[in-house]
C-alpha positions in Angstrom: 117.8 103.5 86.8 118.1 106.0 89.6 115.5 107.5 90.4 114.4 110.5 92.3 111.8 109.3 95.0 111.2 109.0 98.6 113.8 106.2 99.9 111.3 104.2 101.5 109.6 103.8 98.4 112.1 103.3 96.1 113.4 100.1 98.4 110.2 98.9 97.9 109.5 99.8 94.3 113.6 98.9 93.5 112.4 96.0 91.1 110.3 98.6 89.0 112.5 101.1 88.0 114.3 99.0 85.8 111.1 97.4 83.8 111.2 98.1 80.6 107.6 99.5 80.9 109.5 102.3 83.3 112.0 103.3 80.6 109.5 103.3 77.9 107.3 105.8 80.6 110.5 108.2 81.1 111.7 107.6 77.5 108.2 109.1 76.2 108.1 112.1 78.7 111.4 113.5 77.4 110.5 112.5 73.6 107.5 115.1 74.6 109.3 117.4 75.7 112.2 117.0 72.8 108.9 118.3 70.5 108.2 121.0 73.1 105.2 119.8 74.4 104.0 121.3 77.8 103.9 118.1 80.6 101.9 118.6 83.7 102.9 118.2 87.1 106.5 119.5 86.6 109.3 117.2 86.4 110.2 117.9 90.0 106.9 116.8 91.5 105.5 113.8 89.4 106.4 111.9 92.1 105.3 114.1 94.8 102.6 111.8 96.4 105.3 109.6 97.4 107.7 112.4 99.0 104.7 113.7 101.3 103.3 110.2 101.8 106.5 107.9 103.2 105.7 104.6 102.6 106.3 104.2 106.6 102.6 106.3 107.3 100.5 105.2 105.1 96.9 104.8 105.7 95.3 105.3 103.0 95.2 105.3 99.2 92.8 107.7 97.2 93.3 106.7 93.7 92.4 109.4 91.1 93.0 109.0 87.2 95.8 111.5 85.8 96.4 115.4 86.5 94.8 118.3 85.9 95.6 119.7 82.2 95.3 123.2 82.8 98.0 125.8 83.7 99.4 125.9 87.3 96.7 123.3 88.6 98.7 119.7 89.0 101.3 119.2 91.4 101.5 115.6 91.7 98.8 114.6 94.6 95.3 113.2 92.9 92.8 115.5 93.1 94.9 118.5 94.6 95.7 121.8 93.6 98.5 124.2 94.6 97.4 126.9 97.3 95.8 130.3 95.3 94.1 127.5 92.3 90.5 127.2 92.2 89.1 124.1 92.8 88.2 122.3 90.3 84.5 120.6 90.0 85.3 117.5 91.3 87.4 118.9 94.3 84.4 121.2 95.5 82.0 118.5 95.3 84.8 116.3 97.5 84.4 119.5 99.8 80.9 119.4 99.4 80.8 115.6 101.1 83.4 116.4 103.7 80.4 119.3 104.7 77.4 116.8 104.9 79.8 114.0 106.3 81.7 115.4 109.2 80.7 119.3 109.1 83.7 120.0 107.9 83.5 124.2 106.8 84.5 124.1 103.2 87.9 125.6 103.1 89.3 128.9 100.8 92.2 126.1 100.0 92.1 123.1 97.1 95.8 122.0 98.5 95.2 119.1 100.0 98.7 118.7 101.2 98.3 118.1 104.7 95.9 114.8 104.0 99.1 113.4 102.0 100.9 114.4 105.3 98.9 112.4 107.2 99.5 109.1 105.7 97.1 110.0 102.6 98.8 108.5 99.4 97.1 111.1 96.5 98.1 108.7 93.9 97.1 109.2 90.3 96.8 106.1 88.0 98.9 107.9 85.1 101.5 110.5 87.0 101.5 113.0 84.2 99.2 114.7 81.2 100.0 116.5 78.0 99.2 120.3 78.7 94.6 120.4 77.9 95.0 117.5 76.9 93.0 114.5 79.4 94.0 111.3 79.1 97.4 112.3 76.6 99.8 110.1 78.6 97.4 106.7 79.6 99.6 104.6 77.4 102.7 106.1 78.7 103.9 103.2 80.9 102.6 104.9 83.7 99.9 103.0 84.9 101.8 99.6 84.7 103.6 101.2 87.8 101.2 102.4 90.0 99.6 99.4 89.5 102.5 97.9 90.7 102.6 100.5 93.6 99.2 99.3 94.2 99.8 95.5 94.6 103.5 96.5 96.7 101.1 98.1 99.2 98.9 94.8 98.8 101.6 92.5 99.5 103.4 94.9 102.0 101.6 96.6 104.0 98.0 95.4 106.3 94.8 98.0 107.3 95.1 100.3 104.4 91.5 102.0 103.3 92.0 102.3 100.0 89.0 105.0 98.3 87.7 103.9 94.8 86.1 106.7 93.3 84.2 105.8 89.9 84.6 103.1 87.8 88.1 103.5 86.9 89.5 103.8 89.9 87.3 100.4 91.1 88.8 98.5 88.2 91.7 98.5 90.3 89.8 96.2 93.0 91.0 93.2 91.5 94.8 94.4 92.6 94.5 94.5 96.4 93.9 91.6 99.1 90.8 92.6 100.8 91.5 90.4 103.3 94.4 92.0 104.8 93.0 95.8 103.7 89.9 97.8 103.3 88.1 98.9 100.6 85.4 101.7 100.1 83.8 102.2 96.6 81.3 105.1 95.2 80.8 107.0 92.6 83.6 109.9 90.7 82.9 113.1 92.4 82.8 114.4 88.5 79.5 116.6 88.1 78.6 114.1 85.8 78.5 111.3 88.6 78.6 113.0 91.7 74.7 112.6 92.4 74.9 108.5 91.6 76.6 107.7 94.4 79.4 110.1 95.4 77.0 112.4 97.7 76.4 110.7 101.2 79.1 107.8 100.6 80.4 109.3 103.9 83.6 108.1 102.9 85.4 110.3 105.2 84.0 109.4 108.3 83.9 105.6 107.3 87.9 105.9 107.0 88.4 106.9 110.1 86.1 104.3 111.9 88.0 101.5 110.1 91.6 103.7 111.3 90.7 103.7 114.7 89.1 100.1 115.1 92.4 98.8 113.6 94.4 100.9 116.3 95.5 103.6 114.3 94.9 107.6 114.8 92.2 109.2 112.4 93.1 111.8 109.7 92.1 115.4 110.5 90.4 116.1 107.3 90.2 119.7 108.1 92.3 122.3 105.8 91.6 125.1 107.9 
């Protein structure tokens, strides 16, 4: 199958795209759409994590669970939204963090494309969601690859932080070497969990100290 993804990724990927749990995830989105269902990111950017994040600057992974469901909010990075879209709960409390953590202002942006820029892979579990609906596509196929993404980056690649946010996104622990990579747990950033162990994780400044003890440049945070 060819697919339409950043070339450095699809070399290392190549063995996935012709799974059958990879046809079964592009064979459901376009049975979806045959019954005129509304799909979230658009087609064009369910893979847009990859095409801002080359596979050749990656430093770290921040794994979030599937888009946003509601109009004009996902465009394929986890946790993102497009510039002139609110941010949603859990993205202001991530700005909230960033604020006690590094002093970061909290910015008038939720578009958190420059991070993805910087070698920040914005990778949901499940890459698309049926239109207010959370959680419509989990048995798509979808997370078979990005857990497959996951353990490439394992197996590939040495130094990468990788941010598990809630218990979800830890049960994905068990898929990376932690002794050739890093790993930094708290809680979601959900309302519901923010206050458990998200608040003064001080995640952001903990990545970059493990970046720049292994040699590598920091990531300016900052959207400003």
């Amino acid at each position: 199958m060819d697919v339409r993804i950043e070339p450095g990724w699809k070399d290392l990927l190549k063995n996935e795209f012709s799974k059958p749990y990879f046809q079964q995830a592009t064979t459901f989105i376009k049975m979806e759409k045959a019954q005129g269902k509304t799909i979230y990111p658009p087609g064009g950017l369910i893979f847009n994590a990859f095409e801002n994040t080359p596979v050749d600057i990656l430093k770290v992974v921040l794994l979030g669970q599937d888009p946003y469901h509601g109009p004009g909010q996902a465009h394929g990075l986890s946790f993102s939204v497009p510039d002139g879209v609110n941010p949603p709960p859990s993205l202001v409390n991530i700005f909230k963090e960033l604020n006690t953590d590094i002093g970061m202002p909290i910015p008038k942006t939720g578009n958190l494309t420059s991070w993805a820029k910087q070698g920040v892979l914005l990778l949901n579990s499940v890459l698309t969601v049926r239109a207010n609906e959370a959680g419509s596509h989990a048995k798509s196929g979808w997370m078979e690859f990005t857990d497959a993404v996951i353990r490439k980056i394992s197996d590939e690649k040495e130094g990468i932080v990788f941010l598990l946010w809630g218990k979800f996104a830890q049960e994905k622990q068990v898929l990376i070497d932690e002794t050739k990579h890093h790993v930094l747990k708290a809680a979601h950033p959900s309302p519901f969990s923010a206050d458990k162990g998200f608040f003064g994780c001080k995640h952001f400044s903990k990545t970059n100290e493990l970046l720049m003890k292994d040699g590598r440049d920091p990531i300016n945070w900052s959207l400003s």
